[in-house]
PDB file of N, H, CA, C and O in Angstrom:
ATOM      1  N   UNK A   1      -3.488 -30.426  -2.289  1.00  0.00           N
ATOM      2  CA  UNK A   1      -3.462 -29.699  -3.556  1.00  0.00           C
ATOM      3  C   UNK A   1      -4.737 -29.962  -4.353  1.00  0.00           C
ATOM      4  O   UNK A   1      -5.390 -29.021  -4.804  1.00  0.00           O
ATOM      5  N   UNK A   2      -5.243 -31.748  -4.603  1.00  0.00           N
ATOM      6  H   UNK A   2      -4.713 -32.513  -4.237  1.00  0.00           H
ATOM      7  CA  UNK A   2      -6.216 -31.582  -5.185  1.00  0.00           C
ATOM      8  C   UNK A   2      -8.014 -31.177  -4.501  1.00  0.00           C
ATOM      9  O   UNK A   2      -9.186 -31.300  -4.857  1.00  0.00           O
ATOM     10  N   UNK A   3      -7.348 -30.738  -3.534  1.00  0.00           N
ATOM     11  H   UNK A   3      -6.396 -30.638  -3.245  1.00  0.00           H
ATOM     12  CA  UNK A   3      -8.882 -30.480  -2.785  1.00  0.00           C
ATOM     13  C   UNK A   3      -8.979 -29.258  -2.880  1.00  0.00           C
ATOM     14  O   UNK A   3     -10.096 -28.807  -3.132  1.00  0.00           O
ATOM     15  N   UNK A   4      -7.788 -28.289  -2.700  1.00  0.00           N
ATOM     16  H   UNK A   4      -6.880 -28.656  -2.495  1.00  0.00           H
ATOM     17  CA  UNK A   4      -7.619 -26.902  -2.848  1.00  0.00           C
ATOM     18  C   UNK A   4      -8.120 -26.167  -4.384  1.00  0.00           C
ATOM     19  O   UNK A   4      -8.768 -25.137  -4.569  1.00  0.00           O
ATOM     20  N   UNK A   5      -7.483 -27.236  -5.461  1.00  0.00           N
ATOM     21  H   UNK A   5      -6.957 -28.073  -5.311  1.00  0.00           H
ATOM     22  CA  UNK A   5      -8.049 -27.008  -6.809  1.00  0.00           C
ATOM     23  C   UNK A   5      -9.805 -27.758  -7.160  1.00  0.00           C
ATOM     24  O   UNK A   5     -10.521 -27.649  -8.155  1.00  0.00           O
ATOM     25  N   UNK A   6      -9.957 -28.308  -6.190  1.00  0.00           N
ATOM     26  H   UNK A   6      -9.375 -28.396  -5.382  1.00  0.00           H
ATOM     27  CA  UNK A   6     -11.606 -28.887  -6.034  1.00  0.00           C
ATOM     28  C   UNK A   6     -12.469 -27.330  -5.938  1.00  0.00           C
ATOM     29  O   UNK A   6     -13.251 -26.710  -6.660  1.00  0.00           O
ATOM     30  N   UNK A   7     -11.734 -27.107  -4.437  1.00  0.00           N
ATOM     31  H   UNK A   7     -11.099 -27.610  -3.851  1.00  0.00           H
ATOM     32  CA  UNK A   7     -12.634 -25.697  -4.253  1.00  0.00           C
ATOM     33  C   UNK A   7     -12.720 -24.414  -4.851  1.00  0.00           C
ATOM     34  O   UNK A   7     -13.660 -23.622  -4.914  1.00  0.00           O
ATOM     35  N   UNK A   8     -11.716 -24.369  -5.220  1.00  0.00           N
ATOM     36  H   UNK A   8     -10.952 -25.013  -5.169  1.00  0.00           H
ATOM     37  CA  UNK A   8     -11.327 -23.277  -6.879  1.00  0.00           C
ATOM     38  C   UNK A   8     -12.296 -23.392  -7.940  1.00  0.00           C
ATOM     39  O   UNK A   8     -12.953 -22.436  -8.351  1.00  0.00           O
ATOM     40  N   UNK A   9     -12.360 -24.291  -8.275  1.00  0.00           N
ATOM     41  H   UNK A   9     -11.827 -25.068  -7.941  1.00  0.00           H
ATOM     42  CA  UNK A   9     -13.316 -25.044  -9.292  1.00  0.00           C
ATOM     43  C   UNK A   9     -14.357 -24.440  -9.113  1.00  0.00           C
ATOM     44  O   UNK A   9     -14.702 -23.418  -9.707  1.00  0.00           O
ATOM     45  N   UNK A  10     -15.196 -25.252  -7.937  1.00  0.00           N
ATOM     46  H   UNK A  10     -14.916 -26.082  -7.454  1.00  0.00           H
ATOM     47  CA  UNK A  10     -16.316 -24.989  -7.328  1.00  0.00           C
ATOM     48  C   UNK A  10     -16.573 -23.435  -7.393  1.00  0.00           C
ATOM     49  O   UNK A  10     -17.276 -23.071  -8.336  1.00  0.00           O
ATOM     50  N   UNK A  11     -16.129 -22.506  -6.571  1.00  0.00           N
ATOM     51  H   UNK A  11     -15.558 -22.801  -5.805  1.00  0.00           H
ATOM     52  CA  UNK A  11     -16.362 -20.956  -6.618  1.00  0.00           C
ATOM     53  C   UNK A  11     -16.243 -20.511  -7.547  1.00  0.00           C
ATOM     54  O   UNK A  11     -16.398 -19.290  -7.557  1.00  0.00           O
ATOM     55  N   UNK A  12     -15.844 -21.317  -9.105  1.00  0.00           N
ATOM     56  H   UNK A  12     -15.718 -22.310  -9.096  1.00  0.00           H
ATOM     57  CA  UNK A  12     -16.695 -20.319 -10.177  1.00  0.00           C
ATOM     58  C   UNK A  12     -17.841 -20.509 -10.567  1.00  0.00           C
ATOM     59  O   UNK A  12     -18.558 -21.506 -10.489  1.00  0.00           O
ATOM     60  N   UNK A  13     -18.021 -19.431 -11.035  1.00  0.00           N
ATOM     61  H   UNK A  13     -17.438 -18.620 -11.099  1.00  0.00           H
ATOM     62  CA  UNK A  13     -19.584 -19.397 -11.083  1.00  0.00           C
ATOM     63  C   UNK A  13     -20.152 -20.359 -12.460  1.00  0.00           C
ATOM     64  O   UNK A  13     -19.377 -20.688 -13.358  1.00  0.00           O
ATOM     65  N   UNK A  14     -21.560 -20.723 -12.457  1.00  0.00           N
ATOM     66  H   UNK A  14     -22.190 -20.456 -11.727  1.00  0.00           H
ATOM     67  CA  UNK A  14     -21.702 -22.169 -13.203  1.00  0.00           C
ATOM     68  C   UNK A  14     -21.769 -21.026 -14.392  1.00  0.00           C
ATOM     69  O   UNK A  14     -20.648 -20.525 -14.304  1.00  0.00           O
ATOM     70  N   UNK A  15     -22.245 -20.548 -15.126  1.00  0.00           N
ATOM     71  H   UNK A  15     -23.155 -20.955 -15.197  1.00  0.00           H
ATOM     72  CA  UNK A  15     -21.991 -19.551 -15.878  1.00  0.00           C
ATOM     73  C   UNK A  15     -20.875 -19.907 -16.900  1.00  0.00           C
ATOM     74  O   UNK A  15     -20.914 -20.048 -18.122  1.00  0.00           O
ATOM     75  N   UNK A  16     -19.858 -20.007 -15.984  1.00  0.00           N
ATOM     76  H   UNK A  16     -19.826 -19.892 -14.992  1.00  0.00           H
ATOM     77  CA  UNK A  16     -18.795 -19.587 -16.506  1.00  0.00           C
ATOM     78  C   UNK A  16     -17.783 -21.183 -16.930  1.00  0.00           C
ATOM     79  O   UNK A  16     -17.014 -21.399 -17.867  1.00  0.00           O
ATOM     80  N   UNK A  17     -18.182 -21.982 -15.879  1.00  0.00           N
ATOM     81  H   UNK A  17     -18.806 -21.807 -15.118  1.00  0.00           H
ATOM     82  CA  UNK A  17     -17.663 -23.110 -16.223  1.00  0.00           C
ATOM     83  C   UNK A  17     -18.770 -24.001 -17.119  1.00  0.00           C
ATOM     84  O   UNK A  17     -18.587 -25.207 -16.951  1.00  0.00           O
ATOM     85  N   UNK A  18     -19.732 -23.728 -17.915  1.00  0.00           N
ATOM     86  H   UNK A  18     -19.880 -22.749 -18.052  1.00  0.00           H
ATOM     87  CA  UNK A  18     -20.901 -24.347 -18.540  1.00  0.00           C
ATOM     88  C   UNK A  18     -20.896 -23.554 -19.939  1.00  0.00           C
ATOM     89  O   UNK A  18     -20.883 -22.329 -19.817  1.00  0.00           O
ATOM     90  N   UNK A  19     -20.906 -24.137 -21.437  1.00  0.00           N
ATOM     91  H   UNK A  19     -20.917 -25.132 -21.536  1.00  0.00           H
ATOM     92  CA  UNK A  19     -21.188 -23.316 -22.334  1.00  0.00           C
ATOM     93  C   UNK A  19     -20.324 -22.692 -22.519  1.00  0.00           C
ATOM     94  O   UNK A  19     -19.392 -22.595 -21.721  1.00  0.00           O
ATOM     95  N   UNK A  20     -20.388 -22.098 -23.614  1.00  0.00           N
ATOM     96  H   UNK A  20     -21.146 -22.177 -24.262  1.00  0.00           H
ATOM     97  CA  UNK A  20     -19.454 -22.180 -24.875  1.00  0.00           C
ATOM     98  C   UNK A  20     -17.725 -21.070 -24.038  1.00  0.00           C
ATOM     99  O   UNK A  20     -16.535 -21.285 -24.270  1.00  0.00           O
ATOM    100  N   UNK A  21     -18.407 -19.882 -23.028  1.00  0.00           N
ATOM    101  H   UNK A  21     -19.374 -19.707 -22.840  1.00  0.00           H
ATOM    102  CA  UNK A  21     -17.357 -19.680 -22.336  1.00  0.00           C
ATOM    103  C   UNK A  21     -16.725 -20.585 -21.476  1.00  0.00           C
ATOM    104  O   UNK A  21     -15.544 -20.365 -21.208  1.00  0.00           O
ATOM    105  N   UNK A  22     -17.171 -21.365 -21.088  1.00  0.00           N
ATOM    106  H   UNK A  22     -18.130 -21.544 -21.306  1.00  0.00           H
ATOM    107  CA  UNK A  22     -16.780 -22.084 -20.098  1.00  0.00           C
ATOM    108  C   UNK A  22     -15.624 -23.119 -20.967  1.00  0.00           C
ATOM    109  O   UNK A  22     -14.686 -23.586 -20.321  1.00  0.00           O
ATOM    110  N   UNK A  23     -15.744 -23.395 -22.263  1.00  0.00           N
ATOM    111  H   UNK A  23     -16.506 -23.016 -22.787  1.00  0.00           H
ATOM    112  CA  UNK A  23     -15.177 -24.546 -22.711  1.00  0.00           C
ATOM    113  C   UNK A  23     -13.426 -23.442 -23.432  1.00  0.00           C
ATOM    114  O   UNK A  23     -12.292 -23.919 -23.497  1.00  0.00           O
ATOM    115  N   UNK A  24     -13.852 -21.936 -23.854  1.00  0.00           N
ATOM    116  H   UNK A  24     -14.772 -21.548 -23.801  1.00  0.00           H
ATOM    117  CA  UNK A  24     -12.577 -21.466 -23.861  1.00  0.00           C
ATOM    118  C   UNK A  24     -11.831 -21.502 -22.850  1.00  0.00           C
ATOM    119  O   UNK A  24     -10.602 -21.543 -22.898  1.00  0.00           O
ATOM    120  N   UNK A  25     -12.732 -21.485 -21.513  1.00  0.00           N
ATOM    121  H   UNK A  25     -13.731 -21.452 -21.474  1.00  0.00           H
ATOM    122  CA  UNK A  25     -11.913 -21.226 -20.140  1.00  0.00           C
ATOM    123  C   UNK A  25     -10.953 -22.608 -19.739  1.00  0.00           C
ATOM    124  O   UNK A  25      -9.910 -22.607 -19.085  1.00  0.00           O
ATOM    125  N   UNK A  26     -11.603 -23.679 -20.302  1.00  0.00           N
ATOM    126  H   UNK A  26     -12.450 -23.680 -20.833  1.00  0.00           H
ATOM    127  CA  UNK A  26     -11.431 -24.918 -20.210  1.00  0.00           C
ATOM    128  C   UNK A  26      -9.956 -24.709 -21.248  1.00  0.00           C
ATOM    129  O   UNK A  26      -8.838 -25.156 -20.995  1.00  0.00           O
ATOM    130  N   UNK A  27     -10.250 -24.133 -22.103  1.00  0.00           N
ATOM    131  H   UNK A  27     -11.159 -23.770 -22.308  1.00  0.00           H
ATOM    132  CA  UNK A  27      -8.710 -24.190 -23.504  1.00  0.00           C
ATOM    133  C   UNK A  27      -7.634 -23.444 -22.986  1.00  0.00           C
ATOM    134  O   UNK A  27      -6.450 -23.733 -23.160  1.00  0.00           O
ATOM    135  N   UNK A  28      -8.176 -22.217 -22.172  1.00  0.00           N
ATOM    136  H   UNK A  28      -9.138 -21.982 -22.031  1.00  0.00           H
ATOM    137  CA  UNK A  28      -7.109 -21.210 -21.756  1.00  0.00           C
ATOM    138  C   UNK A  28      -6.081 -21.973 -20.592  1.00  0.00           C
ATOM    139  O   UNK A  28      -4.855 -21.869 -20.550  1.00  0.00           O
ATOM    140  N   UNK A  29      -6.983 -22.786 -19.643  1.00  0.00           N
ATOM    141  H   UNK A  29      -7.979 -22.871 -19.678  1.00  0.00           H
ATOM    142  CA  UNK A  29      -6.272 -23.114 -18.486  1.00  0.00           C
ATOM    143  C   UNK A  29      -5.483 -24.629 -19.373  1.00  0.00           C
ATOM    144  O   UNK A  29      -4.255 -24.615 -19.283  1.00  0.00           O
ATOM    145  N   UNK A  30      -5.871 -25.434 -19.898  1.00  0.00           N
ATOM    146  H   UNK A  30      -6.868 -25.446 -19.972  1.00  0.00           H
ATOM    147  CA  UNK A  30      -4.674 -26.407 -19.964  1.00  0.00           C
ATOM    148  C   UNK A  30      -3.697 -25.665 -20.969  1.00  0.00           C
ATOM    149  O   UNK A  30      -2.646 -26.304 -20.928  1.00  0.00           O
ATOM    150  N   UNK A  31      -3.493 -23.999 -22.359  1.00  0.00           N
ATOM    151  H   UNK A  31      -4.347 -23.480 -22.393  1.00  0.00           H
ATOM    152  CA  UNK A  31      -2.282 -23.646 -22.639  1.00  0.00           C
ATOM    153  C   UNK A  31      -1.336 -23.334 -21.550  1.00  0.00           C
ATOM    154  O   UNK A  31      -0.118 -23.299 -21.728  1.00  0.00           O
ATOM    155  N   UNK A  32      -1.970 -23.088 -20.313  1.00  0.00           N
ATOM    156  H   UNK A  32      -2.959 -23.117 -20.168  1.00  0.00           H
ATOM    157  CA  UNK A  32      -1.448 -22.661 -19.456  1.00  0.00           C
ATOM    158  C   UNK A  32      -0.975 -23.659 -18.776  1.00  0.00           C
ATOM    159  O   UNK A  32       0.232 -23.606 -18.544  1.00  0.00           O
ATOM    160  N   UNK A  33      -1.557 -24.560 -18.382  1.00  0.00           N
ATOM    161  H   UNK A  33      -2.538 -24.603 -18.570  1.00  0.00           H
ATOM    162  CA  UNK A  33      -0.719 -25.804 -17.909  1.00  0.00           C
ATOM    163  C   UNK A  33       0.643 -26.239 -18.772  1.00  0.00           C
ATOM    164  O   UNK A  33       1.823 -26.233 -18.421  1.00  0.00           O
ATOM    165  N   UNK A  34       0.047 -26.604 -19.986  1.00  0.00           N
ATOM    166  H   UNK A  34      -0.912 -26.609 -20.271  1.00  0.00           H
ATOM    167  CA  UNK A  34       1.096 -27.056 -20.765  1.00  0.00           C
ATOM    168  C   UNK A  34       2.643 -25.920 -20.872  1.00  0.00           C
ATOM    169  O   UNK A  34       3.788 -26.333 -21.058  1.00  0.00           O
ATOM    170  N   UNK A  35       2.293 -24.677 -20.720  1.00  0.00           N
ATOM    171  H   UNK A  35       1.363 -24.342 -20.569  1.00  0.00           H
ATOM    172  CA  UNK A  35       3.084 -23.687 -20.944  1.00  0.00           C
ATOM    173  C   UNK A  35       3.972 -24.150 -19.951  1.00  0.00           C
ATOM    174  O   UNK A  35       5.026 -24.743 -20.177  1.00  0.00           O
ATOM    175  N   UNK A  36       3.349 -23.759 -18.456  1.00  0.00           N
ATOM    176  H   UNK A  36       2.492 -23.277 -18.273  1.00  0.00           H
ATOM    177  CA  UNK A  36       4.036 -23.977 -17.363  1.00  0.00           C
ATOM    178  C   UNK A  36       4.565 -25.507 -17.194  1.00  0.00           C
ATOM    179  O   UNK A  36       5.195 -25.501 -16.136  1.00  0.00           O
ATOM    180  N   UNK A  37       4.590 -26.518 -17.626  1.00  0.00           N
ATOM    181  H   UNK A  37       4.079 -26.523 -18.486  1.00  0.00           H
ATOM    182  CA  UNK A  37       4.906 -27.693 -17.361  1.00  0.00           C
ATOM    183  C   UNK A  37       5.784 -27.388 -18.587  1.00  0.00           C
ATOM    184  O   UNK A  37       6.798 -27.854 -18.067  1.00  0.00           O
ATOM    185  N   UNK A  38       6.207 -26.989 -19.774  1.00  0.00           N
ATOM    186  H   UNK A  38       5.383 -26.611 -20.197  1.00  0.00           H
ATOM    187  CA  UNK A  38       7.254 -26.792 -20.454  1.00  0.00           C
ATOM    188  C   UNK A  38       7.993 -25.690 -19.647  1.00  0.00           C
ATOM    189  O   UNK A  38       9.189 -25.949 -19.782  1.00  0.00           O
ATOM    190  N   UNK A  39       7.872 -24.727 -18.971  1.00  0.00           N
ATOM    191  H   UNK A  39       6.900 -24.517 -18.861  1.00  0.00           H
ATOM    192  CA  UNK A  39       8.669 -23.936 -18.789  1.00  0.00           C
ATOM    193  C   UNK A  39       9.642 -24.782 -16.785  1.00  0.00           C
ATOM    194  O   UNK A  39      10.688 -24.410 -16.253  1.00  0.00           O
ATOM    195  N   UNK A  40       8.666 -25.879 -16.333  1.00  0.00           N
ATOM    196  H   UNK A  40       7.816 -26.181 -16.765  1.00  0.00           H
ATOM    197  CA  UNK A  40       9.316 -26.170 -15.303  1.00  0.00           C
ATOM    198  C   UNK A  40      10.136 -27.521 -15.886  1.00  0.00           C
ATOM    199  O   UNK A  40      11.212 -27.795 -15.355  1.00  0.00           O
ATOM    200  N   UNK A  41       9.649 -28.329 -16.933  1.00  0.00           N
ATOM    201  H   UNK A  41       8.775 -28.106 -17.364  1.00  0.00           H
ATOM    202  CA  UNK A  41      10.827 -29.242 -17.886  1.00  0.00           C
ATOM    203  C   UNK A  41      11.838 -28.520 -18.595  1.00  0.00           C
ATOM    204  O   UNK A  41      12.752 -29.128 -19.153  1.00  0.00           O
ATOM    205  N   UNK A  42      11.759 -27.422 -18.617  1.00  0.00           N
ATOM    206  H   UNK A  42      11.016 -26.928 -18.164  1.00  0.00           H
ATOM    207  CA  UNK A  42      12.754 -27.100 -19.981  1.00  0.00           C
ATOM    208  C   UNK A  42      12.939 -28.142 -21.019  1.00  0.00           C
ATOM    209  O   UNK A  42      14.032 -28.465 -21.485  1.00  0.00           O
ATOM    210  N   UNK A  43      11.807 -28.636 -21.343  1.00  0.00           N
ATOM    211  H   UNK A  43      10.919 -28.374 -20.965  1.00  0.00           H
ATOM    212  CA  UNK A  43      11.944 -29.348 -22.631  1.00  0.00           C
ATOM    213  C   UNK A  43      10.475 -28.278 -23.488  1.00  0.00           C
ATOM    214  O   UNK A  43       9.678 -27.453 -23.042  1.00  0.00           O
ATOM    215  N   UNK A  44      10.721 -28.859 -24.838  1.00  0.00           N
ATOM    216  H   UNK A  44      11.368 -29.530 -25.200  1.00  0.00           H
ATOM    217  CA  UNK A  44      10.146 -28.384 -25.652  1.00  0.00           C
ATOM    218  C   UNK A  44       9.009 -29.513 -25.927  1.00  0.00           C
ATOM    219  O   UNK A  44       9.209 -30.726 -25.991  1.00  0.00           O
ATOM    220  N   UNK A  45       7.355 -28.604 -26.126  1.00  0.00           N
ATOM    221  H   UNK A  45       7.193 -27.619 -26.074  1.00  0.00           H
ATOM    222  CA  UNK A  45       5.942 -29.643 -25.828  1.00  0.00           C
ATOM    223  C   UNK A  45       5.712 -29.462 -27.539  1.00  0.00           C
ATOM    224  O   UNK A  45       5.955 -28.363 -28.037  1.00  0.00           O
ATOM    225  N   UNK A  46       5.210 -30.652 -28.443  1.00  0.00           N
ATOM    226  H   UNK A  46       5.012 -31.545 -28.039  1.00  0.00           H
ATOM    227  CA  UNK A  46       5.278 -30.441 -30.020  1.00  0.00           C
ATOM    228  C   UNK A  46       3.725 -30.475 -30.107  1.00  0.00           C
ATOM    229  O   UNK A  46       2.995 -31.031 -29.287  1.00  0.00           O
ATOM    230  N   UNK A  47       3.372 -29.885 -31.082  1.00  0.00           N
ATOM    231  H   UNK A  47       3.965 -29.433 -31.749  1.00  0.00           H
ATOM    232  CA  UNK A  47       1.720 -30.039 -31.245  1.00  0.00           C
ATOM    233  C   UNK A  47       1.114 -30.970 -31.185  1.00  0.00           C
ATOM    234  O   UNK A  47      -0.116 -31.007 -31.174  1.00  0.00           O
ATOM    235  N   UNK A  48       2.031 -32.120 -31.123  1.00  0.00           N
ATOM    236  H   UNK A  48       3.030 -32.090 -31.132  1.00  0.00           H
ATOM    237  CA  UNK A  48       0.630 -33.369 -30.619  1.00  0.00           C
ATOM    238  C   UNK A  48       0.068 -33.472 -29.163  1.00  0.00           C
ATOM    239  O   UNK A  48      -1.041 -33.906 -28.851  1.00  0.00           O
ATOM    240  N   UNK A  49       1.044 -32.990 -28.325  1.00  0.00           N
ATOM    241  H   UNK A  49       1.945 -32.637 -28.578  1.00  0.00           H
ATOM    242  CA  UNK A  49       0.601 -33.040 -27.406  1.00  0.00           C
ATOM    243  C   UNK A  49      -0.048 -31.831 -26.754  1.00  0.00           C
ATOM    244  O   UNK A  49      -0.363 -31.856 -25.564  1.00  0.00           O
ATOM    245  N   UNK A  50      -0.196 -31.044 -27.332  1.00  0.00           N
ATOM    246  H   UNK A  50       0.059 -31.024 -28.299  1.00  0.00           H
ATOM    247  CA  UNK A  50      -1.285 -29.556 -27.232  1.00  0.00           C
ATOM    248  C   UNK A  50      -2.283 -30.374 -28.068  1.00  0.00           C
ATOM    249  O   UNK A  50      -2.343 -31.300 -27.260  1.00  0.00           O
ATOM    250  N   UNK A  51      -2.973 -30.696 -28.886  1.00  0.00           N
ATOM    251  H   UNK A  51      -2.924 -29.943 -29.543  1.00  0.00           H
ATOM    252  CA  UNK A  51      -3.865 -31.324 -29.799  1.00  0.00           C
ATOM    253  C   UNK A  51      -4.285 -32.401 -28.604  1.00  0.00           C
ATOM    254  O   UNK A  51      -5.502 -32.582 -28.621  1.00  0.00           O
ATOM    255  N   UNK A  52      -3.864 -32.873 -27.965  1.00  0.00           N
ATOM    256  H   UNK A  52      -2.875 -32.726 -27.952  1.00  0.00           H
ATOM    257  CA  UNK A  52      -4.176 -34.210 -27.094  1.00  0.00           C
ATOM    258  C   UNK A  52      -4.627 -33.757 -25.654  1.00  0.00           C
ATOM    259  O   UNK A  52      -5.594 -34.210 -25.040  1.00  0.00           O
ATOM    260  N   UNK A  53      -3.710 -32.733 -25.202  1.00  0.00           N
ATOM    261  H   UNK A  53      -2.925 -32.365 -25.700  1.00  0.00           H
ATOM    262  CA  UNK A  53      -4.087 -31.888 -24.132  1.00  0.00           C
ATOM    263  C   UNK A  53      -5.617 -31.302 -24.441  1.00  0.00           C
ATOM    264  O   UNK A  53      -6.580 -31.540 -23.712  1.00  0.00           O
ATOM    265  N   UNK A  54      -5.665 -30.569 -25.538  1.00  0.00           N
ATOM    266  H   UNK A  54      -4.882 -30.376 -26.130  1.00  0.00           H
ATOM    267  CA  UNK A  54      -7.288 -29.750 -25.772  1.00  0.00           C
ATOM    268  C   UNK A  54      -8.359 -30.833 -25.913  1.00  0.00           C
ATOM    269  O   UNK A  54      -9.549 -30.604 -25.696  1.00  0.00           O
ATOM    270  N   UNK A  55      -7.693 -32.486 -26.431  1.00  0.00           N
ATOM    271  H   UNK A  55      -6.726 -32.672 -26.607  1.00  0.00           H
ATOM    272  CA  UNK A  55      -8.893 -32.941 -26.813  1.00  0.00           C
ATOM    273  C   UNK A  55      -9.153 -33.934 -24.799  1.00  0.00           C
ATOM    274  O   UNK A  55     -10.095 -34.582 -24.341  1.00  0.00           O
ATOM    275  N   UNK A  56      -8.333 -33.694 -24.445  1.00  0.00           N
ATOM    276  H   UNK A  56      -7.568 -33.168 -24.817  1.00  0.00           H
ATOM    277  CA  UNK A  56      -8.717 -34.336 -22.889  1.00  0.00           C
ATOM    278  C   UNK A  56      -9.813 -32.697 -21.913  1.00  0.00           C
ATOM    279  O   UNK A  56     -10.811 -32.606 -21.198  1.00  0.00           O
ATOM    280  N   UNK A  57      -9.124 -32.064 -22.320  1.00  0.00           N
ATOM    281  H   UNK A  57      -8.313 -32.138 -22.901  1.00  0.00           H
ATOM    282  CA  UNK A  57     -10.158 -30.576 -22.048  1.00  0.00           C
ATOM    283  C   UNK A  57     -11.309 -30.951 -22.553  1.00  0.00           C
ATOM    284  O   UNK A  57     -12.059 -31.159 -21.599  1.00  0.00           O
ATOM    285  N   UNK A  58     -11.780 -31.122 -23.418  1.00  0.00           N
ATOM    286  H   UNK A  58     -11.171 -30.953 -24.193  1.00  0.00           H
ATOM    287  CA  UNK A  58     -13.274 -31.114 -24.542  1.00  0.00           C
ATOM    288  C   UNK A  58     -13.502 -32.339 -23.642  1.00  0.00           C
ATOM    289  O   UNK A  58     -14.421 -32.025 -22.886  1.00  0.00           O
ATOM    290  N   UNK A  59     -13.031 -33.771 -23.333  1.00  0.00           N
ATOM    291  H   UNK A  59     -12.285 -34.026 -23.947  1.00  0.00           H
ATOM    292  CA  UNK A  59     -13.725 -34.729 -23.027  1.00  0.00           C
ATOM    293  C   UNK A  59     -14.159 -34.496 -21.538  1.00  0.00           C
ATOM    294  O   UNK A  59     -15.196 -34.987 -21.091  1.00  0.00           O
ATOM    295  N   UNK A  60     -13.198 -33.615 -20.699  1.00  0.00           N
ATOM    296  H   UNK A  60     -12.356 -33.216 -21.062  1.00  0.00           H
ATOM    297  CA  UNK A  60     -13.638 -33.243 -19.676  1.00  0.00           C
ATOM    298  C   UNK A  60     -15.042 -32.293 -19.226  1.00  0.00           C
ATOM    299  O   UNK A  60     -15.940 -32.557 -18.427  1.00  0.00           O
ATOM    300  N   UNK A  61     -14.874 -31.403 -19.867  1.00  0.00           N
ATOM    301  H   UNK A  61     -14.143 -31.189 -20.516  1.00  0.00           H
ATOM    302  CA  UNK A  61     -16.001 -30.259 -20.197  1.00  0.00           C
ATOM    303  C   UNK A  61     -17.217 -31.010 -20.466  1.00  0.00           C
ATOM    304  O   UNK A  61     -18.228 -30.972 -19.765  1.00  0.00           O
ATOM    305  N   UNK A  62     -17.030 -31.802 -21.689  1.00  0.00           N
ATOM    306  H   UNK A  62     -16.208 -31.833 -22.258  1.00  0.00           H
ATOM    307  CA  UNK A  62     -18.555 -32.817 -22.299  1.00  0.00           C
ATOM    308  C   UNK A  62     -18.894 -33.108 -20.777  1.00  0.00           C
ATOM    309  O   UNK A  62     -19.897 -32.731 -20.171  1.00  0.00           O
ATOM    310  N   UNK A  63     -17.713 -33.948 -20.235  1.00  0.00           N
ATOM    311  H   UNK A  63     -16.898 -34.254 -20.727  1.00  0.00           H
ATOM    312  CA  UNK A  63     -18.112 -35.259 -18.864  1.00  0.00           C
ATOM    313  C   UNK A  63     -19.040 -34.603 -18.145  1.00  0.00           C
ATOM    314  O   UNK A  63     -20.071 -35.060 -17.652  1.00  0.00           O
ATOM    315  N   UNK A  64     -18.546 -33.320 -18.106  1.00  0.00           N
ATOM    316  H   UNK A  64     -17.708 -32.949 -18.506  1.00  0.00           H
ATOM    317  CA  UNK A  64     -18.959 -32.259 -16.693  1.00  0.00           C
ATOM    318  C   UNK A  64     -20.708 -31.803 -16.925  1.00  0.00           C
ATOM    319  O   UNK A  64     -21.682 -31.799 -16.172  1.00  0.00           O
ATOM    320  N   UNK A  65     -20.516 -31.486 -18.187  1.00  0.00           N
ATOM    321  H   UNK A  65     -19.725 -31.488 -18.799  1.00  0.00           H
ATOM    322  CA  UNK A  65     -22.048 -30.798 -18.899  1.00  0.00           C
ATOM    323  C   UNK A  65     -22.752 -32.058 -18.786  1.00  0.00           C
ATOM    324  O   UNK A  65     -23.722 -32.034 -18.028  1.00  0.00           O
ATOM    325  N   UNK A  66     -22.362 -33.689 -19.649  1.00  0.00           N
ATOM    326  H   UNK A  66     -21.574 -33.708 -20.266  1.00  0.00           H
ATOM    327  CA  UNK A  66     -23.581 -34.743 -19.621  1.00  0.00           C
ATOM    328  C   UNK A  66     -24.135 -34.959 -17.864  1.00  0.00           C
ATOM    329  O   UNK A  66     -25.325 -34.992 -17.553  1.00  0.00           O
ATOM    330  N   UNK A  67     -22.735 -35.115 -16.661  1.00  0.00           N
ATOM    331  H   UNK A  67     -21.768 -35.088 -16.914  1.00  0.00           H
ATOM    332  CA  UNK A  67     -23.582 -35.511 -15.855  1.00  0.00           C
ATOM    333  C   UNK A  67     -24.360 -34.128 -15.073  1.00  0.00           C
ATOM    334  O   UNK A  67     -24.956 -34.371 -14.025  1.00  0.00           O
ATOM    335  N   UNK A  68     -24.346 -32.772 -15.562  1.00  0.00           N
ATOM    336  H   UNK A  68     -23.861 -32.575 -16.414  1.00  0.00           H
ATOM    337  CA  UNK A  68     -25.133 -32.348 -14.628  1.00  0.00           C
ATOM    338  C   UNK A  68     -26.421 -31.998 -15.377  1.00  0.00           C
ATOM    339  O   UNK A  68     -27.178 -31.120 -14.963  1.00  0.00           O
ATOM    340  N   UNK A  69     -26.686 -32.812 -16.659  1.00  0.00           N
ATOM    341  H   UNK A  69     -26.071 -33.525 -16.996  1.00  0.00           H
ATOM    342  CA  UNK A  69     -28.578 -33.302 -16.964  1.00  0.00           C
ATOM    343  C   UNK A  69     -28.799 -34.363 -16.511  1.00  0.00           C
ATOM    344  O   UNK A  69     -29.926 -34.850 -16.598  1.00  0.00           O
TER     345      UNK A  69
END
């Protein structure tokens, strides 16, 4: 699974995963995680943990942008 989502990754284009689109794309895919991980818990996710989710997105995105200068 995580090699399959490695190569997913990879085949987008740097474009798109770099800069300022790249960091909505980064916001869109963890609502979507979080959505789907509430909808396979049937529990209910409260804004801290969407607030905590986006800010592990942003630290990821930074990680990604510092090491490829």
């Amino acid at each position: 699974m995580k090699r399959r989502l490695l190569e997913w990754w990879i085949a987008i284009p740097r474009k798109i995963r770099t800069g300022f689109l790249g960091l909505l794309t980064i916001f869109f895919l963890t609502a979507v995680f979080i959505k789907g991980s509430q909808a396979l818990l049937h529990s209910s996710i409260d804004s801290k943990q969407v607030v905590i989710g986006m800010l592990v997105a942003i630290a990821l995105t930074a990680s990604i942008l510092l090491n490829k200068k």
